[in-house]
Phi, psi and omega in degrees: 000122162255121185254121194236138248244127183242041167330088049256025230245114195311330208264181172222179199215147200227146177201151186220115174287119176057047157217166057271174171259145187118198178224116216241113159295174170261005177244353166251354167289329194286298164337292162272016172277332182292348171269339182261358193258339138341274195294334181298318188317285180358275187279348191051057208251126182281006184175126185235152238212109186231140166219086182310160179240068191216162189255158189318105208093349177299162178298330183317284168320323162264004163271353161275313147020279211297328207241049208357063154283145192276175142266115175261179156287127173272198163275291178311162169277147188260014155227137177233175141230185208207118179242127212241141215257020182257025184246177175269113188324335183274353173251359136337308203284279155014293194293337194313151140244165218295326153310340176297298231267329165301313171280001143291318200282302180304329197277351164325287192305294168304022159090353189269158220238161133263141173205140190286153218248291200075200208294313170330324195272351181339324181279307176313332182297319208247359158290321209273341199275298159304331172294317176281322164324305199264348143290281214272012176085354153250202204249095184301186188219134146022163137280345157288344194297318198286332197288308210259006155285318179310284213303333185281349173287312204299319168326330186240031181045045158259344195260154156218149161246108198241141169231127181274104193247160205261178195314288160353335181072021162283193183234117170259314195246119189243176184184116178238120233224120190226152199226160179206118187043257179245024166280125160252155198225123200231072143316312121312070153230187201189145121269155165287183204276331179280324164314314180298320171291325162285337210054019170335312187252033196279293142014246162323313195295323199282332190314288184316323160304306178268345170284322166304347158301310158316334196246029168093002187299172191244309169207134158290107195241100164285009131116292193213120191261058186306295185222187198311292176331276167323297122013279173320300187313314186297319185277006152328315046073307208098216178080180172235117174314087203244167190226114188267178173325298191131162176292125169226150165290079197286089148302110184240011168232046209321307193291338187262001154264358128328284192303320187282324214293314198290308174298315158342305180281343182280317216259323148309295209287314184303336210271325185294331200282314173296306195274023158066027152279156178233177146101183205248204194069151185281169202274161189271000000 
């Protein structure tokens, strides 16, 4: 559970990213809401914050129903696709389509290498990551924020980093691959506007897909369907589209998750305002 500091404001806020985890009965959900209402007292927390990673009917959704969780805004984006890596790389290669698989192939021909980087590459991530932020238009978070998500998977040999480098060895493309049993994960990436011209990250995308086949993963989860853009790009790839719940809500303080929800939006709207965005949403 992360519990995070809303300074000056006295409450916090509690969040379990895609969770809870497990296999949840209705007495053990009811079980552990009564523990989080707990830690909320504890800490003071006005509200804690889940968007599980199960799709709309699942049982799961009515046992937080039950045990009175809300529908919220979530964090995460509640759409992905998920591809499954228990096939044979040529038929993985296959699902591409076919403008996909040229354009992994010019960026062959035109020399760009992938190469897993690790924590070395960390500065490249987040140039390329801010650099791609401030072209599609949303609101990147601090470098410690990206630093201290590698590091704390890579501690536990879960993080990669691949970087798409064009003939030259500059880095057009990162991508960062957090791994949780046999499931991989792309939270994070980005290109420069010459990654895009190379087709780096064409590349890249398909690269990180099949070494992780290689290295025995099960499914490949690109994470997030944010926007139109983004979307195209991804269902290139393959996969299967899937759509979870949605964000829900323990509210264990009503006037400080009042209170937290208008700053949270307050504080979105200043952050679009810094970075010459308009329009609503959140950092990616």
């Amino acid at each position: 559970l992360l519990i995070r500091d809303l300074r000056p404001l006295p409450w916090r806020i509690g969040y379990a990213p895609r969770g809870p985890v497990g296999s949840f009965d209705r007495d053990s959900v009811a079980a552990l809401t009564a523990e989080l209402r707990r830690v909320a007292r504890a800490n003071r927390l006005a509200s804690v914050l889940v968007d599980p990673e199960v799709e709309e009917g699942h049982a799961l959704v009515g046992h937080l129903a039950a045990a009175g969780w809300k529908e919220s805004p979530g964090v995460q984006t509640p759409r992905s696709r998920l591809v499954d890596l228990a096939r044979p790389e040529e038929e993985l290669w296959s699902d591409l389509r076919s403008k996909w698989r040229q354009y992994v192939n010019k960026a062959r021909r035109a020399g760009v290498t992938v190469e897993d980087v690790g924590a070395g590459g960390l500065d490249d991530v987040y140039r390329i990551y801010v650099d791609t932020a401030e072209r599609a238009g949303f609101i990147h978070r601090a470098r410690s924020a990206y630093d201290e998500v590698f590091r704390a998977f890579d501690d536990v040999g879960r993080a990669r980093l691949l970087t798409a480098r064009l003939q030259d060895g500059t880095p057009a493309a990162t991508l960062m691959l957090l791994t949780c049993g046999r499931r991989v994960i792309e939270p994070y990436g980005g290109m420069t506007e010459a990654g895009a011209d190379s087709r780096a990250n064409y590349l890249l995308k398909w690269e990180a897909i099949r070494s992780s086949r290689e290295q025995g993963f099960t499914i490949y989860d690109m994470w997030g369907l944010s926007h139109a853009g983004i979307e195209q790009f991804k269902a290139g790839f393959g996969g299967r589209e899937v759509t979870y719940a949605g964000g829900r809500a323990l509210v264990t303080d009503r006037l400080g998750s009042a209170v937290v929800g208008v700053a949270r939006r307050v504080n979105v709207s200043l952050a679009r305002r810094r970075h010459g965005l308009s329009g609503g949403g959140d950092a990616t």
